[in-house]
C-alpha positions as CSV (number, residue, x, y, z in Angstrom):
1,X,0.0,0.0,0.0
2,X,2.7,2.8,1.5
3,X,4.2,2.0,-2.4
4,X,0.7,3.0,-3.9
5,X,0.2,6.3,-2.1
6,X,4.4,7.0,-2.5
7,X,4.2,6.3,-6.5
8,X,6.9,3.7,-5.7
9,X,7.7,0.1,-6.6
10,X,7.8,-2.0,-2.9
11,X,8.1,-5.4,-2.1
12,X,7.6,-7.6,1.2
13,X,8.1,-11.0,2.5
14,X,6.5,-12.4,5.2
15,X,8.4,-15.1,6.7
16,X,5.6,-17.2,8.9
17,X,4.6,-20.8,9.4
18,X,1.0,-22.9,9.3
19,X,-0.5,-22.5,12.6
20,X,-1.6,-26.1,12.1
21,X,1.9,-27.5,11.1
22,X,4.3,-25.2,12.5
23,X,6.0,-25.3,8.8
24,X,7.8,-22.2,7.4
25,X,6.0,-20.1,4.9
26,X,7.7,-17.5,2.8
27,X,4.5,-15.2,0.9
28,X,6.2,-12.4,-1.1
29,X,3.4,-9.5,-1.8
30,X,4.9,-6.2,-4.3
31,X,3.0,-2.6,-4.8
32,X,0.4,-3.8,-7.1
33,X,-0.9,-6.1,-3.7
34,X,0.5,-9.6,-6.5
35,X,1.0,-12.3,-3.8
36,X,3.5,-14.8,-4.6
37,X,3.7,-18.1,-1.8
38,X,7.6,-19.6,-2.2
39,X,6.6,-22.4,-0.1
40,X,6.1,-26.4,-1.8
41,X,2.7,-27.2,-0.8
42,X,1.7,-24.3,0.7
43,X,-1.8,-22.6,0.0
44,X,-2.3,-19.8,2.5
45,X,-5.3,-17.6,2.3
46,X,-3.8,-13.8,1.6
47,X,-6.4,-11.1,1.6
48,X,-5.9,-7.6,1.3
49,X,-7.9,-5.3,3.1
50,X,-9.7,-2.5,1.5
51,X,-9.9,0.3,3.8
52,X,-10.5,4.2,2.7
53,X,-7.3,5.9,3.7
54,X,-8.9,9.4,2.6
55,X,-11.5,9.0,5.6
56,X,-9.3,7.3,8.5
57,X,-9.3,9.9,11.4
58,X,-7.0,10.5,13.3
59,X,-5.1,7.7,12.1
60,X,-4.6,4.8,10.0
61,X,-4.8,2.4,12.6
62,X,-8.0,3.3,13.6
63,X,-9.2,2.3,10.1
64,X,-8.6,-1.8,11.0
């Protein structure tokens, strides 16, 4: 999102594990919100939230 609003090309990766399985799980997400899992096997369910940023008050964590 913060490479949206910026104009800028971001990536992450989330390094996690199956709360069932306890094995790793590597999800890489970029700025246009394209989820990639690197994990054999793995299927995780990746949302992305849609949240109005122009209306959050007085901050953006008041919007989750």
């Amino acid at each position: 999102m913060q490479g949206r609003l910026r104009g800028e090309d971001l990536a992450a990766v989330i390094d996690t594990e199956c709360a069932h399985c306890e094995l790793p799980i590597r999800v890489e997400i970029d700025s246009d919100l394209d989820h990639r899992v690197n994990s054999e096997g793995a299927s995780p369910l990746v949302c992305t939230p849609f949240v109005d940023v122009s209306a959050l008050s007085p901050s953006i964590i008041d919007g989750f």
